[in-house]
C-alpha positions as a printed NumPy array, in Angstrom:
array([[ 12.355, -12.07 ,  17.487],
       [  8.851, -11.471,  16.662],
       [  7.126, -14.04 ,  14.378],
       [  3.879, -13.407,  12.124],
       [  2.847, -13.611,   8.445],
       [  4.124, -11.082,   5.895],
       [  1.36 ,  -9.038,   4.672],
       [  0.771,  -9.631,   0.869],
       [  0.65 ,  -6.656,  -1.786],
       [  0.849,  -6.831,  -5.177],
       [  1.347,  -3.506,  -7.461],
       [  1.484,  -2.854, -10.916],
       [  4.925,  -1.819, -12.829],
       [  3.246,   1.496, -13.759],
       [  2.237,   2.433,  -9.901],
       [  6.079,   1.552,  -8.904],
       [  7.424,   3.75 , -11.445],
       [  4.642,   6.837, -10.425],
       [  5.855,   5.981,  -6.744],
       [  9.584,   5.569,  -7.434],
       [  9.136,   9.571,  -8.84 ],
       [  7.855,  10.971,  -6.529],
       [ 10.137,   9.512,  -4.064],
       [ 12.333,  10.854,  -6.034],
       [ 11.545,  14.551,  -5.416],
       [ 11.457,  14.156,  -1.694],
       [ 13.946,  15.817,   0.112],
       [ 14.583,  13.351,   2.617],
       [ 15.479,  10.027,   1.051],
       [ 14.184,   7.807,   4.056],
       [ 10.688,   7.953,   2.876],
       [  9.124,   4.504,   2.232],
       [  5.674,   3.822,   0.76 ],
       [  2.995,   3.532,   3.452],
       [ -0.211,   1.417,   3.155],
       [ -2.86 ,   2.322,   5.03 ],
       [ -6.508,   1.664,   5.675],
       [ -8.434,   5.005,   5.754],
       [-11.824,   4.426,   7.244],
       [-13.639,   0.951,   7.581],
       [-17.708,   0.68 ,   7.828],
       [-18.534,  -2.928,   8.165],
       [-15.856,  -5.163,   6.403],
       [-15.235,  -3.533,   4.196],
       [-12.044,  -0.693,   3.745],
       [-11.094,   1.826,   2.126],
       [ -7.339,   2.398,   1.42 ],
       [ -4.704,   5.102,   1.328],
       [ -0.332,   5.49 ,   0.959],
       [  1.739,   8.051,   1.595],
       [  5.486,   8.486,   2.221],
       [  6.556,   7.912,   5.584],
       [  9.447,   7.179,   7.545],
       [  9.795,   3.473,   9.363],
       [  8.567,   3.241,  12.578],
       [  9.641,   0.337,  14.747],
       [  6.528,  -1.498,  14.832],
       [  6.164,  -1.488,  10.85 ],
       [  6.258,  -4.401,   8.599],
       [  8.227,  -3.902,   5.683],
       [  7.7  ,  -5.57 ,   2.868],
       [  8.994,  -5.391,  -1.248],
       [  6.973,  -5.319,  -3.746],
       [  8.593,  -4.462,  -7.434],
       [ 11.606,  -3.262,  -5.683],
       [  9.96 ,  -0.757,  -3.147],
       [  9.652,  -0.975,   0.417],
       [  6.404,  -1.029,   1.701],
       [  5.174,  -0.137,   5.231],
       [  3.025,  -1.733,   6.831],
       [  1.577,  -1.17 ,  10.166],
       [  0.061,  -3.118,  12.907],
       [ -3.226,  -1.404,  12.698],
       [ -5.98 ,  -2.903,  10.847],
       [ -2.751,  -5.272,   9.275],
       [ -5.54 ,  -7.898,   8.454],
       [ -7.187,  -5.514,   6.347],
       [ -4.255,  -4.651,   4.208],
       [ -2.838,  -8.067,   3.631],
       [ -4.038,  -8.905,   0.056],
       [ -3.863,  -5.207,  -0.888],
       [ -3.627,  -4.568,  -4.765],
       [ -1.977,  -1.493,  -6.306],
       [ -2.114,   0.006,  -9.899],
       [ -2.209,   2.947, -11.789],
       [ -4.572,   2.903, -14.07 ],
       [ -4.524,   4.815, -17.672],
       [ -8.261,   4.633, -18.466],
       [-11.175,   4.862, -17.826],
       [ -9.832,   7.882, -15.383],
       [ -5.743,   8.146, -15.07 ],
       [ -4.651,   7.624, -11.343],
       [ -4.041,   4.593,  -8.462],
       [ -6.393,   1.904,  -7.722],
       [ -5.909,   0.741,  -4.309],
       [ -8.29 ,  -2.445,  -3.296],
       [ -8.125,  -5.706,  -1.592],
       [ -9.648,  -8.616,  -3.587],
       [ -8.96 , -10.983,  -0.846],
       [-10.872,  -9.126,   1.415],
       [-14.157,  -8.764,  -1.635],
       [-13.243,  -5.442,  -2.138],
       [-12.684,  -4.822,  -5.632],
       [-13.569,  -0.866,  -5.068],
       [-16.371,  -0.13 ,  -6.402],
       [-19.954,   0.264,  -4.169]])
């Protein structure tokens, strides 16, 4: 049995419930939510998701009811992660990692 941390996330109410639908309208109902760092420069990341299926080496971890994957690429960079979806000033998800001083903006 392997033995390491579990990767912290935290998400907003509203992102779960924009995830949960559009999990919703996926055909195949084995999709999960995964995390994912999109390009690094420096230390600092910059973060993606999409729906995937589990993969062996994957973390999976629940935050507000979802199953998140995580993978073991660039893990330290997505433990920490923050989700929401934002209303204002622009409607959509935020996806940053304040333990890692990236709040998102540069």
């Amino acid at each position: 049995m392997r033995c390491f941390p579990l990767t912290k996330i935290e998400m907003n109410s509203l992102a779960a419930k924009k995830i949960r639908e559009a999990m919703e309208q996926q055909e195949n109902k084995e999709l999960k939510l995964r995390v994912s760092v999109d390009h690094m420069h420096g230390d600092h990341a910059h973060y993606g998701m999409n729906l995937d299926t589990q993969k062996p080496e994957d973390e999976v971890v629940t935050v507000q009811g979802l199953e998140v994957l995580v993978g073991p690429e660039h893990k330290e960079m997505l433990d920490g992660l923050s989700i929401k979806f934002l209303l204002y000033p622009q409607e959509g998800f935020k996806i940053t990692n304040p333990a890692k001083n990236n709040h998102g903006d540069h």
